[in-house]
C-alpha positions as CSV (number, residue, x, y, z in Angstrom):
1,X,16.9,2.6,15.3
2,X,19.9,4.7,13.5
3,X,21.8,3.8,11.1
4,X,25.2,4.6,9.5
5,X,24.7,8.0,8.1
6,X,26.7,7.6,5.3
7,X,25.7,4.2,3.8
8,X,26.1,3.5,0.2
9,X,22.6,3.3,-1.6
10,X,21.5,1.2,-4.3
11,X,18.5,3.2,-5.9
12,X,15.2,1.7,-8.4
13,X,14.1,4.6,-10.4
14,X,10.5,3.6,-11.7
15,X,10.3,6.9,-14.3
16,X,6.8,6.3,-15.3
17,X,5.8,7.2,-11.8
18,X,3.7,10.2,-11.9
19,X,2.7,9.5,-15.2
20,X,6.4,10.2,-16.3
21,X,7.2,13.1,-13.4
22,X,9.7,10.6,-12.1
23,X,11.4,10.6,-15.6
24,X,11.6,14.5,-16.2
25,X,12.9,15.3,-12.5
26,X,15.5,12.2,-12.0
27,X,18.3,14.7,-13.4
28,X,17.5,17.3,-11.0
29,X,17.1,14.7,-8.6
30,X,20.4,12.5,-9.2
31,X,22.3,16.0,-9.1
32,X,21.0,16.5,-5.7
33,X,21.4,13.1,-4.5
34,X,25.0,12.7,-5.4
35,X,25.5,16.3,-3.4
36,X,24.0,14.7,-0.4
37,X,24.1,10.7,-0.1
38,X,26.4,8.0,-1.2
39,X,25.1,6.2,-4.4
40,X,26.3,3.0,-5.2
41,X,24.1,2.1,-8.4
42,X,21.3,2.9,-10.1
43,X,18.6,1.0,-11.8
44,X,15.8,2.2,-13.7
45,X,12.4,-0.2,-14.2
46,X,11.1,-0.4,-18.2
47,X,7.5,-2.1,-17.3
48,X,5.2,-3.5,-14.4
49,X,7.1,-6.4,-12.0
50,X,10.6,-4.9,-12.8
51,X,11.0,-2.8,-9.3
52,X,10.1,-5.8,-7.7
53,X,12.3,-8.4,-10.2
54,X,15.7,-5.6,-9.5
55,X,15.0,-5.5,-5.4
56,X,15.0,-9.2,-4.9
57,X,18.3,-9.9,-6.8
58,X,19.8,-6.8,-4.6
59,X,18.5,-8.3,-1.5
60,X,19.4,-11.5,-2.7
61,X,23.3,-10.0,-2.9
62,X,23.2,-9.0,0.5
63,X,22.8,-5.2,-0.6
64,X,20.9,-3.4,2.4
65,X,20.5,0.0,2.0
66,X,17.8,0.4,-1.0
67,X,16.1,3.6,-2.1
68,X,12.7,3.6,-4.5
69,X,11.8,6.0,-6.6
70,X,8.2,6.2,-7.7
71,X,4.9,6.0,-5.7
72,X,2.7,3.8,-3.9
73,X,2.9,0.8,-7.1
74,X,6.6,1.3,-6.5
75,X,6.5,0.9,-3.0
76,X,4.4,-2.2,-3.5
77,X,7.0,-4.1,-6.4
78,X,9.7,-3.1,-4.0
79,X,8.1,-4.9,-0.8
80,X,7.5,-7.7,-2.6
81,X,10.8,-8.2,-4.0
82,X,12.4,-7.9,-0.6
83,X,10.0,-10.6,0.8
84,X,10.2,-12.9,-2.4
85,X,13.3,-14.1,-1.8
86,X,15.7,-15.5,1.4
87,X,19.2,-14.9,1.8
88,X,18.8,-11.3,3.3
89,X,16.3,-10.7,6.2
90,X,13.8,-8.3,4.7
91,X,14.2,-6.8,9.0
92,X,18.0,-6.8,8.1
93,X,17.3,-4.4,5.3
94,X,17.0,-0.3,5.5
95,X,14.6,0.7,3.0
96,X,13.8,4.6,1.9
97,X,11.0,5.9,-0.6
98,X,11.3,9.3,-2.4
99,X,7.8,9.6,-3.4
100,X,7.1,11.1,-7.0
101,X,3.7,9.1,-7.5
102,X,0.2,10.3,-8.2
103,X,-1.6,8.9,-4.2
104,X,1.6,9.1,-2.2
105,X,-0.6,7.1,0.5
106,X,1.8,5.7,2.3
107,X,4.1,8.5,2.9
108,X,0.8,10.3,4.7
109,X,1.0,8.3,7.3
110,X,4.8,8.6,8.7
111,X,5.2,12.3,7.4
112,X,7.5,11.9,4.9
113,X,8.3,14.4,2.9
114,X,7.7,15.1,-0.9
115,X,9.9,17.3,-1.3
116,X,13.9,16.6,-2.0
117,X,15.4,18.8,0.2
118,X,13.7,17.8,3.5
119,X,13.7,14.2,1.9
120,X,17.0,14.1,1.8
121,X,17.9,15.7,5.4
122,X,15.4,12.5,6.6
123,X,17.4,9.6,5.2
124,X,20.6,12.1,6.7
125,X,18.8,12.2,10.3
126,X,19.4,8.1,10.0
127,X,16.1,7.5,11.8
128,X,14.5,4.0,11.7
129,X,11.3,2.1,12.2
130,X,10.4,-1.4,12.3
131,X,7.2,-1.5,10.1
132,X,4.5,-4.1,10.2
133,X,4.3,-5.9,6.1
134,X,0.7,-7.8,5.9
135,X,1.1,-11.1,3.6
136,X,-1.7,-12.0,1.1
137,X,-2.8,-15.5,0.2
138,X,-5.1,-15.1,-2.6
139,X,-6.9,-17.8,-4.3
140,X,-4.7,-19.4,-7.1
141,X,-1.8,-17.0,-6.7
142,X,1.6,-17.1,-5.3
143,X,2.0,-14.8,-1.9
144,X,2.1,-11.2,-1.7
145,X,2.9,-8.6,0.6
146,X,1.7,-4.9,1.5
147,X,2.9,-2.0,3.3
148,X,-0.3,0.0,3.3
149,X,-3.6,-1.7,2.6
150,X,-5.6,-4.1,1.3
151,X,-9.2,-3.9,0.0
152,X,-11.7,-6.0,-1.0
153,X,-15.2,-5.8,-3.0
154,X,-15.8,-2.2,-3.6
155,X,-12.7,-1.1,-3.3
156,X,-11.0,-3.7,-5.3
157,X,-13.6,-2.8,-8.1
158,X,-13.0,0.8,-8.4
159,X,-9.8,-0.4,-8.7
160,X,-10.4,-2.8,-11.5
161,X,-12.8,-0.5,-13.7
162,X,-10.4,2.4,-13.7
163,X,-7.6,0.1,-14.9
164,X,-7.7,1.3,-18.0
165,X,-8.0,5.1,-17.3
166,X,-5.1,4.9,-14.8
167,X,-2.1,6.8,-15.7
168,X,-4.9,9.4,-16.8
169,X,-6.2,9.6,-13.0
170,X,-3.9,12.2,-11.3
171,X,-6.6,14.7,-9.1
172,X,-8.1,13.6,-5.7
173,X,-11.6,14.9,-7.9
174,X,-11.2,12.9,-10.4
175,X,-10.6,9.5,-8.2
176,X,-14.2,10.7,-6.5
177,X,-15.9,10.7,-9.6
178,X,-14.5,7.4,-10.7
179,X,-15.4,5.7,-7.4
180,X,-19.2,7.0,-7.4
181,X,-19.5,6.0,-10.8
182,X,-18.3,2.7,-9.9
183,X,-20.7,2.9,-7.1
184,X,-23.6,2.5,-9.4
185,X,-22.4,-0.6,-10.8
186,X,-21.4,-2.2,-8.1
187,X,-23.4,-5.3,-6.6
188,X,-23.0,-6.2,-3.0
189,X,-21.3,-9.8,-2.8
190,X,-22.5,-12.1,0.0
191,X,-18.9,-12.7,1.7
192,X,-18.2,-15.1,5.2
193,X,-15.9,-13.2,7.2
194,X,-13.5,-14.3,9.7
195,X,-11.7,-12.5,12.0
196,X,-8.5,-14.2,14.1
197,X,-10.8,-16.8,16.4
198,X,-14.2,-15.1,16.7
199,X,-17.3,-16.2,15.4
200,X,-17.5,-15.9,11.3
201,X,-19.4,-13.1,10.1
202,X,-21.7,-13.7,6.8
203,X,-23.1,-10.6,5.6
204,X,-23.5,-8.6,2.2
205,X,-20.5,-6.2,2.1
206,X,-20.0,-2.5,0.6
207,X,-16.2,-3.3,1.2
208,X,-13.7,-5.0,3.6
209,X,-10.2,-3.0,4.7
210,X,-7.2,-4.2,6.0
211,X,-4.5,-2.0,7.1
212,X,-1.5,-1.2,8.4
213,X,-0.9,2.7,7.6
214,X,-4.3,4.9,7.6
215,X,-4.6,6.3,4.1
216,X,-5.3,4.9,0.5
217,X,-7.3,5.8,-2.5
218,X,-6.0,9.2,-2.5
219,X,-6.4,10.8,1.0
220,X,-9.6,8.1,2.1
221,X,-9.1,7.0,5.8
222,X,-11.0,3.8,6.0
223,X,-8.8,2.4,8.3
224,X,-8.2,5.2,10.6
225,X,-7.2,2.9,13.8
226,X,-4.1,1.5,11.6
227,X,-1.2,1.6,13.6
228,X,1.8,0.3,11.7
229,X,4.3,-0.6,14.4
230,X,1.7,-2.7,16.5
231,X,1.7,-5.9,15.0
232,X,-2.0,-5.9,14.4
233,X,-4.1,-5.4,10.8
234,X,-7.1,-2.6,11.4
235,X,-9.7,-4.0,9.8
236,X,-13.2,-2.1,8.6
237,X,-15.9,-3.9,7.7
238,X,-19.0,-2.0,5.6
239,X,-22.0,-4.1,5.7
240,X,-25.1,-3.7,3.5
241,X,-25.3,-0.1,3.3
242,X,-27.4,1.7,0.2
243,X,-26.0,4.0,-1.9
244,X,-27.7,6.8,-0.4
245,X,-26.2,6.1,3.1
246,X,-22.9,5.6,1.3
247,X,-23.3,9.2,-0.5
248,X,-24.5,10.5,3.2
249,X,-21.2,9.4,4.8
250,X,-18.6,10.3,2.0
251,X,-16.8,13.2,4.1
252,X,-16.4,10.4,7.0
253,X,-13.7,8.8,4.6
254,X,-11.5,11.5,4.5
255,X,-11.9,13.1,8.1
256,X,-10.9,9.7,9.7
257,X,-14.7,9.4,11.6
258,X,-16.0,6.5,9.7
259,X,-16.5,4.2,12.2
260,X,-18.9,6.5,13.7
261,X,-21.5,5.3,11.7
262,X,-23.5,2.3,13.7
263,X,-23.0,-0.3,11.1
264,X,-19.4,-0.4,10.5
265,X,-17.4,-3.2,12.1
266,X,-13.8,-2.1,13.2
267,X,-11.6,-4.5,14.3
268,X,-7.7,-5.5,15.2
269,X,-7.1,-8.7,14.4
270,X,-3.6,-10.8,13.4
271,X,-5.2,-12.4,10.5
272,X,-8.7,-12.3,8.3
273,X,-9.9,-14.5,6.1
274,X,-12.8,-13.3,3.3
275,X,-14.9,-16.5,0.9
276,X,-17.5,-15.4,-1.3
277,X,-20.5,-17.5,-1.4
278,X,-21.4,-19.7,-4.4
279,X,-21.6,-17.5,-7.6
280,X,-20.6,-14.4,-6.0
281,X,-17.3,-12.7,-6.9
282,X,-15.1,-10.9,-4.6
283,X,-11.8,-9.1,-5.7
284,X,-8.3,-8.1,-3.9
285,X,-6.1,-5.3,-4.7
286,X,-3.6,-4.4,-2.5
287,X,-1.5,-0.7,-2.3
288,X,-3.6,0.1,-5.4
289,X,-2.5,-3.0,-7.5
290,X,-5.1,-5.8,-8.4
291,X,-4.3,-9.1,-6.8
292,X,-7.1,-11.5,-7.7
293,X,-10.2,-12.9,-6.1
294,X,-11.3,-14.3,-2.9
295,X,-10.8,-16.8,-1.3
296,X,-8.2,-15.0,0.5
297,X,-6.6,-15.1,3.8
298,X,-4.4,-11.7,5.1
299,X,-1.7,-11.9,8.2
300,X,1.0,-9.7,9.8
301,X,4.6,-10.0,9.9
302,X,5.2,-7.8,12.9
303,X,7.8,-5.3,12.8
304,X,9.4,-7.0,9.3
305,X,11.0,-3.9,7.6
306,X,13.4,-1.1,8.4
307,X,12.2,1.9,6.7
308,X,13.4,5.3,6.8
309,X,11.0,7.8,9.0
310,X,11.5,12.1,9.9
């Protein structure tokens, strides 16, 4: 799809992305951008929810042309803010992310740029896809949605014990040491597993993945079949697997070859639905941000969002 090339922009500015890198470039950044594009307003988040809390009034006004600036939290508040409220189409909307985060997942997988030049010759190119957004029904909370991808157990752990130590986490290496610490504290949950219609799956799980870009955590590929245009979540499932096979196969979540190893389960499936068993605990994080626990059911909305692509 193309778009008008010279659209006005209304632009979120989250300047703790980065841990503040957002804040020190946005005059370099804003100097560039008024060269280049059209900007109708700017709005600049103070704390957590805010990115998401300014997108839904603007979609709520009928603005369509929307810029983020931040990473893939950003990315995530801005989603949901689109798809929290109903007088615009979220599919109606043209939605463009100048990454400045610390993961910059989501980016990986469409090739967009990092840097502003290139970035800006993108979003002057006009090019559009229709991306998948996966919905999130988690147990006691109100609906979310995801651009990227959602993990469960071991995944959503790592995410919870580094919580604190967050803004502090900016190197690939130190992630890596974080998650195989985390790996010795973590106790495999018994989980029933269903995927669309088939026959439930009940098994001990390492973690559960559902995509719909490739990369998260960094660089990982867990779900390297993730295809975002195709309506479809890619979904990998790590049984019972002991810490020495997990340490074995840690190069397999980078280079994409993970499902090599016998015992995964990879799947494409329009919706999964995760329960713990009695007294076992399962959490959700989604795009990096912790959701809740299980029970939780994930879907598709095919093709839901415009977003700008090289």
């Amino acid at each position: 799809m193309q778009y008008n090339s010279r659209p006005s922009w209304f632009v979120i500015v989250n300047p703790h992305a980065g841990n503040g890198k957002a804040e020190k470039k946005w005059p370099i950044i804003r100097q560039y951008l008024d060269q280049h594009l059209i900007l109708q307003d700017v709005f600049f988040t103070r704390e957590p929810g805010d990115a998401s809390t300014i997108a839904r009034k603007l979609a709520a006004e009928g603005k369509k042309y929307i810029i983020g600036v931040g990473g893939d939290g950003t990315n995530f508040e801005i989603v949901n803010g689109l798809f929290s409220q109903s007088v615009t189409p979220p599919s109606d909307i043209v939605y463009a992310l100048l990454p400045v985060g610390t993961g910059n997942d989501w980016i990986r997988h469409h090739g967009i740029p990092k840097q502003l030049e290139p970035w800006v010759a993108m979003v002057q190119q006009a090019k559009t896809i229709r991306q998948d957004v996966g919905y999130i029904d988690c147990d006691g909370m109100p609906r979310k949605f995801f651009m990227n991808v959602c993990g469960m157990a071991y995944d959503a752990f790592v995410v919870k014990y580094l919580q604190p130590w967050r803004r502090w986490i900016q190197h690939p290496l130190i992630y890596m040491l974080g998650i195989l610490r985390c790996l010795y504290l973590y106790q495999l949950p018994l989980a029933r597993i269903q995927l669309d219609n088939e026959d439930p799956i009940t098994t001990r799980t390492y973690t559960i993945n559902a995509g719909i870009c490739r990369f998260s955590g960094g660089g990982l590929q867990i779900v390297p079949h993730a295809i975002a245009t195709d309506g479809q979540l890619a979904v990998t499932i790590a049984p019972e697997l002991s810490k020495l096979e997990v340490l074995r196969n840690t190069p397999r979540f980078y280079s994409g070859t993970i499902h090599q190893h016998p015992k995964i389960i990879a799947r494409q499936v329009r919706q999964l639905q995760v329960d713990p068993a009695a007294n076992e605990e399962i959490w959700v994080e989604a795009d990096g941000e912790l959701l809740g626990k299980a029970p939780v059911t994930i879907g598709i909305l095919p093709a839901a969002l415009n977003i700008v692509v090289p």
